[in-house]
N, C-alpha and C positions, 0 to 999 in steps of 0.2 A: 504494500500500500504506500502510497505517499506520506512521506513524515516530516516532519519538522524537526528539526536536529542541534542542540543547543552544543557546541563546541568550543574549545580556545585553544592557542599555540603559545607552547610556554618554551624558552629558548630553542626554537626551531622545531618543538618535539608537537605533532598534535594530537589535542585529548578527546574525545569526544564524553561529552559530561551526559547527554539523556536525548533519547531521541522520542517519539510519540505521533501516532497518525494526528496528518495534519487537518485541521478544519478548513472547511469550503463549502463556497457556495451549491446552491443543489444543481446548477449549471455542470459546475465542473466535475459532481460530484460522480451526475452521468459521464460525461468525457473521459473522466478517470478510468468508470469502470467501463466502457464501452469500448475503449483503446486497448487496456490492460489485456481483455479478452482476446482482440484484433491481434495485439503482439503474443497470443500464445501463453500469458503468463498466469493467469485465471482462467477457471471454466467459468463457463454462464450461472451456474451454482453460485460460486465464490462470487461473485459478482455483483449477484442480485442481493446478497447480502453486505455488500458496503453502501448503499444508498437508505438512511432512515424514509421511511414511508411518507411522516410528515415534512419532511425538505419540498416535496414535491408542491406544495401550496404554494412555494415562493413561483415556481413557472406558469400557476393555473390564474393566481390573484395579483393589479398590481402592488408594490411596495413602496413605503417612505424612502429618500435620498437618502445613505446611511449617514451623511455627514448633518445633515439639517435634521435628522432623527436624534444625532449624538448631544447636537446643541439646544435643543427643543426640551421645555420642562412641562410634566402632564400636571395636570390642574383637578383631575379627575381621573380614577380605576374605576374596573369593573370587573365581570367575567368577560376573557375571550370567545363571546361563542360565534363567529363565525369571522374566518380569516380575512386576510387583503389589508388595506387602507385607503381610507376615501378623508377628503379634503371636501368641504361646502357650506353653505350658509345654512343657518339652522332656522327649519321651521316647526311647530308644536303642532300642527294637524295634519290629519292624512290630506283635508281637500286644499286646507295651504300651502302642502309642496304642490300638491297637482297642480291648482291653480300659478304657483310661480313655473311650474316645468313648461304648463301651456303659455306661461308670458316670453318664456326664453332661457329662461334661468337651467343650466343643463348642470352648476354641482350644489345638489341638494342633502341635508344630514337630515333625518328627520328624529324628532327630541320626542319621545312621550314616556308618561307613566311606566306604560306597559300597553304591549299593542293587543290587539282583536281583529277578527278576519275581515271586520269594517275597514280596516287600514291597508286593507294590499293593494291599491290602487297607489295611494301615496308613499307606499313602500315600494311597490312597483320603478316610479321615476327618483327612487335617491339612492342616493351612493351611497350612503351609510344608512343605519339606524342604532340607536341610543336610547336604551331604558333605564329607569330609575330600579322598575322590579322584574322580576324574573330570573329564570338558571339558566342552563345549557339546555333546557329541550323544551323552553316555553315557546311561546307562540311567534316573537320578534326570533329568536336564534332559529328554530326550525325551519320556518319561512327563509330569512335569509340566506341559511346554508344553501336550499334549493334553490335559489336564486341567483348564489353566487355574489351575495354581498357584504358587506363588511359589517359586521354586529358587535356592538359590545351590551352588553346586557348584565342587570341587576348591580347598576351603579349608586349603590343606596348611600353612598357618601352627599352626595348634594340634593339640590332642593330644586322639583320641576312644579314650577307652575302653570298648567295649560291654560288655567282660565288668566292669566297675566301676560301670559308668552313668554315667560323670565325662566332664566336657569340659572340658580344660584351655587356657588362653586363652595369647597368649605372652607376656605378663605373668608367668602364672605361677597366675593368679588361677582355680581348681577351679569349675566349676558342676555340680550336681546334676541327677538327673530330679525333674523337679515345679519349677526353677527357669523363671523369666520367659527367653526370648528376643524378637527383634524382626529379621526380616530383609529385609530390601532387593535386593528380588530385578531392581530396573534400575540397581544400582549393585553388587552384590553384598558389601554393608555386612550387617556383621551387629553387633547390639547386646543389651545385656544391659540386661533389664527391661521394661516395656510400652510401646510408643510407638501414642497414636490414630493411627488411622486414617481415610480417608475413602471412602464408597462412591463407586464409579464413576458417570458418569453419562454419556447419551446421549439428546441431546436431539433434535426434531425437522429442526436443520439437519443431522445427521449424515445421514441418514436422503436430504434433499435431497440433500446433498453425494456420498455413493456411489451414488444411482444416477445422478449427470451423471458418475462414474468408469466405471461399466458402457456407460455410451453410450458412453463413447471406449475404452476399452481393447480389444485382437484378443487376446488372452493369458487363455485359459481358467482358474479358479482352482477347485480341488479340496482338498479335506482329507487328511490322515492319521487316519484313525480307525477303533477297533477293537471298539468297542462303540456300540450305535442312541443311548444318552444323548449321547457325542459325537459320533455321525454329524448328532442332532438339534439338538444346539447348535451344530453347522460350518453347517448347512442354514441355520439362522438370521442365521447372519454373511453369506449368501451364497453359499455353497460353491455349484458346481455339480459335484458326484459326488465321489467317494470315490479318492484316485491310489492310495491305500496303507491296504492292513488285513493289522496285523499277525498272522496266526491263532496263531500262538503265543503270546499276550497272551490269549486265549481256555481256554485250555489248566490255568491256574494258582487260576483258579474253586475254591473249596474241595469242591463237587460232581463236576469236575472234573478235578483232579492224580491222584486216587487211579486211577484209568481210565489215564492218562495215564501213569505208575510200573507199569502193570501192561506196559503195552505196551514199555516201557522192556526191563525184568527176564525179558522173556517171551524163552525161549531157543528158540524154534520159528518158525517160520512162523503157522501152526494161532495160538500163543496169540497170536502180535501180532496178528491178523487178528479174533481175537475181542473183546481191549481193545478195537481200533478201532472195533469194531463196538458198541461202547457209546459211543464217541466221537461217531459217526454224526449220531444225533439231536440231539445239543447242537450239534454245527458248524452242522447244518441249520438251526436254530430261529436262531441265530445271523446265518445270512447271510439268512436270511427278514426279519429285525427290521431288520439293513441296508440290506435291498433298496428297507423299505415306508421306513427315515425320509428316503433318497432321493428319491422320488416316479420314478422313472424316469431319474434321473442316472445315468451310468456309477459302476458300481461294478471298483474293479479288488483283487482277491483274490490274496496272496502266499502261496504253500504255505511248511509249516514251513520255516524258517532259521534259528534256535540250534543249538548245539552238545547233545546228548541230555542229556546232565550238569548244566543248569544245572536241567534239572526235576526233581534229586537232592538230598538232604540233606548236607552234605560234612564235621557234625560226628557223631563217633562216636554221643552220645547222640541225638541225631535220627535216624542211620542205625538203631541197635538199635529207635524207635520204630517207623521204619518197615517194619521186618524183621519185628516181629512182626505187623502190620496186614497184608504182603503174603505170611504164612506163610512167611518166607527164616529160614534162621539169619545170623545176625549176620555170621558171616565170608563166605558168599555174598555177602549185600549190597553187605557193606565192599570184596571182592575185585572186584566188577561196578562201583562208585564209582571205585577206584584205575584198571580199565581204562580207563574211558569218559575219565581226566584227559588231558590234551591241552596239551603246553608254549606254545603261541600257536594256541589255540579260534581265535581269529578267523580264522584259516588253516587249519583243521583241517575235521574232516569235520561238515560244517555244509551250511544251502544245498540247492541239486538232489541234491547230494552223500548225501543221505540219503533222496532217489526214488532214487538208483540203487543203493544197497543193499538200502533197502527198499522197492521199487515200489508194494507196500499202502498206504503212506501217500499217496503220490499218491493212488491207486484210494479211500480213503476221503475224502481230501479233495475231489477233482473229486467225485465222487457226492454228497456236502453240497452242494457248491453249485450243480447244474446240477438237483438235486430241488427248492432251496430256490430256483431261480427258475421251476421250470414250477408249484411253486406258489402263486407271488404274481402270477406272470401267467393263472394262468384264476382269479384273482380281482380281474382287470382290469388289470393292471397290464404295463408291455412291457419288460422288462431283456434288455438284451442283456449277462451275466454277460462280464469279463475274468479271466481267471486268469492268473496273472503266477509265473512259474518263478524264483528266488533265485539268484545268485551264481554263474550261468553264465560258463563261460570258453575254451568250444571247441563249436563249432555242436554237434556230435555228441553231448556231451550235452544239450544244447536237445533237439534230435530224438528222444534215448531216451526222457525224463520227456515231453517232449510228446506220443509215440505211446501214452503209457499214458494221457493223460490224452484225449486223441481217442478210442479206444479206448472206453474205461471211459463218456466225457458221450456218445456215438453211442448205447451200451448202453442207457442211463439212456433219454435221450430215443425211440430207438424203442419202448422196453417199455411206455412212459407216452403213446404213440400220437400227440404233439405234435410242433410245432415250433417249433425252439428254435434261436437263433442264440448262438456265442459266442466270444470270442477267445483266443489263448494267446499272451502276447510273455515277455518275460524284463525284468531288469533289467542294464542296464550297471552294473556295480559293479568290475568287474575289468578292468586295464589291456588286458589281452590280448582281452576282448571287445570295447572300443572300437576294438582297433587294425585287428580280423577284422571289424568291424558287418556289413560288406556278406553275408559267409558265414552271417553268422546271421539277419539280416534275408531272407535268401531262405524260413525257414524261421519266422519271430518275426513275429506282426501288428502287434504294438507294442513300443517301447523304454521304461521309464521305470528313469530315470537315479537311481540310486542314491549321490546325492554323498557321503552321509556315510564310506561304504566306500572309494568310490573316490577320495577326498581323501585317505582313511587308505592305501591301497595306492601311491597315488602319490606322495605324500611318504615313505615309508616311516615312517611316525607313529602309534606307538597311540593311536586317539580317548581312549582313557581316560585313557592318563597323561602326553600332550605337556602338557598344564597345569602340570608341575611344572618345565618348559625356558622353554615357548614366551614366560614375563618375561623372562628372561634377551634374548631374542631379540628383542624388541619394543623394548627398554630399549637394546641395542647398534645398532638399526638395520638389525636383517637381515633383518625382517619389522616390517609396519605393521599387521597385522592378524590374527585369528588364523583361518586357513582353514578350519575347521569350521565358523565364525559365518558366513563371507564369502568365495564363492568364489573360487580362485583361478582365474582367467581365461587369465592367461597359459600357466599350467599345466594346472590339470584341464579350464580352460575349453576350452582346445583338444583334449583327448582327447573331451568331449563335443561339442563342434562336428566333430569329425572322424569320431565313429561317426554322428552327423545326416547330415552330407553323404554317408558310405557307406551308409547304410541307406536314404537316398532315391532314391538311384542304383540300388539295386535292386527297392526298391518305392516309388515316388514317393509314395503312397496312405499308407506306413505312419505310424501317430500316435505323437509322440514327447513325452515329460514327463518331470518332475522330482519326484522324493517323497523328498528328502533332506529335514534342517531349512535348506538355504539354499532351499527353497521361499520362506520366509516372510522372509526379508532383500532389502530392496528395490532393492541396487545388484543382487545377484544374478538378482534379476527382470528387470531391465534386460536383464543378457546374455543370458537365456530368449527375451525379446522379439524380441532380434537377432538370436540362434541361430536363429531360425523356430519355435521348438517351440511345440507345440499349447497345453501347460498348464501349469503349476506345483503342486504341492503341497505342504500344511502342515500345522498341526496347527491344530487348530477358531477359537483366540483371534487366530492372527494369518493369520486369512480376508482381513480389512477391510481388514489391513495390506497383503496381498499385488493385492488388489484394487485397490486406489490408488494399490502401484508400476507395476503393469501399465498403467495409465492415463497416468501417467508416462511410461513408457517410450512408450506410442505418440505422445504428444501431442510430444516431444522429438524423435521420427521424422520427423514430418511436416516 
């Protein structure tokens, strides 16, 4: 390897005092290992194993100037959750970036609380995003990662004011909307004022370099993605198919919502059946555009899993807005808001849990996607659609939302005179699933592992707001890492090794994966490897990443 070599010459004699592989960029890091092989000096083995997994961010995301990063003091921390750095004027709403993006304004940081799937429009056009709350796998970090944007998250050090537009630093020191930010989204450094930047770059030995990663790796790598722009930029990294598509990310479309509140507010049968039935077409057109940026990858499709309230307005004057767009009076509205509140959502009626209220929403969902694959296959194409059930915890309801969804795709598929193949598994997210696997796997084609939940259910920890402890815990020694980033092995690890082992014992055949965000962290990969499971999944940017620990881990196997 390349070393660094610390020497001197003492009356003409020389000593060599320590030598140590040297550090470099993840440019060189490829060139190094890519040449090394080229001269004969390494196998491709030996090879793949000098490039850390995470270097590779620096060629996917751009970065700060090292020297104006060296001189640069952060004014504000956070968590890292999603890499890069972005430079921009800071705005406090999602429609005040949009609205400055449609003035001109092309570098936007966007500052809030804590984000909501109200905000992906304005999260959409900014280079960065900035939360006061949240972890590694709340709503602003997940998004971002699939998006490929710069995140720092659960900045509980300072002080956001949305209704002031101020962000106060803990100095003390006020910044406005329209001032300069600068955030560092692989250190979660944030800074005040403009810091250059550098584009990324990816050069031909990258390129050599992953695919002697694909010859060695057994560990299939899949995306998270919920829209064909980043199903198309996962495909590019490599992905092969789709682990996780969130359909509720689909739902908040400004075309969209308003269909979506109708079905909401609908106090019948008859009218929820009718919103959906305007839903229909957009879902369909949806998994059509997934299916084609695939080419024939498994795509695997999650029915709705939010709590119904979060696609609600929860201030008075947005609820009066919307009361008059959806013909309600205001106290209607307001009174149907106050129901639908839920003291801990994440526990709450969310999930399968809302096929078994409302079985129509399955029945519109399965119909979008078993229409939207007979027709990209008789225009040549061969999907075999997965549709994957949320936050199952007792076989039996598995079996209720699965028979309407058997049911409903048999329906679709004889009326349209084809043949059509497809599967329904569930995700492991809840303790009590992993502990029953085998009872459900009698009934489930496939498992894919839900870590971000069920690290949360198993620690008893809200993903959202253990960032504001989990210092304290790092700093005392009572944790070295924070489990959302990096699976806990000994813990969750073994709840998901142990629904693996029961789910194979009843169907040896069944295909087992991961579409939390420890897809994309490479020691987690590793356990994947070892666990047996088929694949990993992640979010589109850290494909490459996931692709090279898999490589890793087999080459380490042997």
């Amino acid at each position: 390897d390349m070393q660094d070599m610390e020497f001197t010459i003492e009356r003409g004699k020389l000593f060599m005092l320590q030598t140590r592989n040297g550090k470099r960029t993840a440019q060189a890091a490829l060139k190094i290992a890519v040449d090394l092989v080229h001269e004969g000096m390494l196998t491709k083995e030996e090879a793949i194993l000098k490039v850390e997994p995470k270097q590779l961010d620096s060629l996917l995301h751009p970065n700060f100037e090292a020297k104006a990063l060296k001189d640069a003091k952060p004014i504000a921390k956070g968590l890292p959750a999603s890499p890069g750095a972005a430079t921009g004027k800071i705005y406090f709403t999602a429609d005040d970036a949009a609205k400055a993006f449609g003035n001109g304004e092309k570098q936007i940081i966007l500052v809030r609380l804590e984000t909501s799937p109200e905000d992906i429009e304005g999260m959409h056009v900014s280079q960065g995003i900035l939360t006061a709350r949240g972890g590694m796998t709340s709503h602003a970090a997940v998004v971002a990662r699939g998006m490929g944007r710069c995140c720092v998250a659960g900045c509980g050090d300072v002080k956001i004011s949305e209704e002031n537009k101020t962000f106060t630093d803990k100095a003390g020191k006020v910044y406005k909307e329209g001032d300069w930010f600068s955030l560092d989204g692989s250190t979660g450094n944030v800074y005040s004022g403009q810091l250059p930047t550098t584009a990324p770059e990816m050069t031909g030995d990258f390129g050599t370099f992953m695919s002697w990663a694909d010859e060695l790796r057994t560990l299939k790598v899949r995306t998270n993605a919920d829209t064909p722009a980043d199903a198309a930029q996962a495909y590019q990294f490599g992905a092969e198919g789709i682990g996780l598509c969130r359909t509720e990310h689909m739902f908040f479309d400004s075309d969209r919502i308003k269909s979506m509140r109708e079905m909401i507010v609908a106090r019948t049968e008859v009218q929820r059946r009718k919103a959906l039935g305007k839903l229909l077409p957009m879902q369909r057109e949806d998994f059509e555009g997934l299916f084609r940026e695939m080419k024939d990858f498994p795509v695997t499709i999650r029915y709705l899993d939010p709590p119904l309230h979060e696609f609600l307005p929860q201030d008075d004057e947005e609820i009066q807005a919307l009361a008059k767009e959806m013909d309600m009076t205001f106290e209607d509205l307001k009174a149907l808001v106050v129901s639908l509140h839920e003291f801990n959502p994440m526990l709450g009626h969310r999930g399968c849990r809302l096929a078994v209220s409302y079985p129509e929403i399955a029945e519109m969902q399965t119909r979008a996607v078993i229409e939207a694959a007979i027709n990209v296959n008789k225009k040549g194409m061969n999907v075999t659609p997965e549709i994957m059930i949320p936050l199952v915890g007792d076989v039996k309801e598995f079996k209720y939302v699965k028979d309407i969804v058997v049911k409903t795709a048999d329906e679709v598929i004889k009326k349209a005179g084809v043949k059509l193949e497809y599967k329904v598994g569930t995700m492991i997210e809840i303790p009590r699933a992993a502990i029953t696997a085998d009872e459900i796997a009698a009934e489930a084609d496939f498992f894919s592992f839900g870590t971000n939940d069920l690290t949360q259910m198993a620690f008893g920890f809200s993903r959202d707001d253990a960032g504001r402890f989990l210092e304290d815990y790092y700093e005392k020694k009572i944790y070295e890492f924070d489990p959302f980033a990096k699976l806990d092995q000994s813990g969750v690890g073994r709840l998901v090794q142990m629904a693996a082992d029961l789910g194979r014992k009843v169907r040896p055949d069944i295909k087992l994966g991961i579409c939390g965000e420890h897809g994309g962290d490479p020691a987690s990969v590793e356990f994947c490897h070892k666990a047996g499971l088929n694949y990993v999944s992640c979010s589109p940017f850290r494909v490459p990443i996931a692709r090279l620990a898999a490589a890793q881990a087999a080459v380490k196997a042997k």
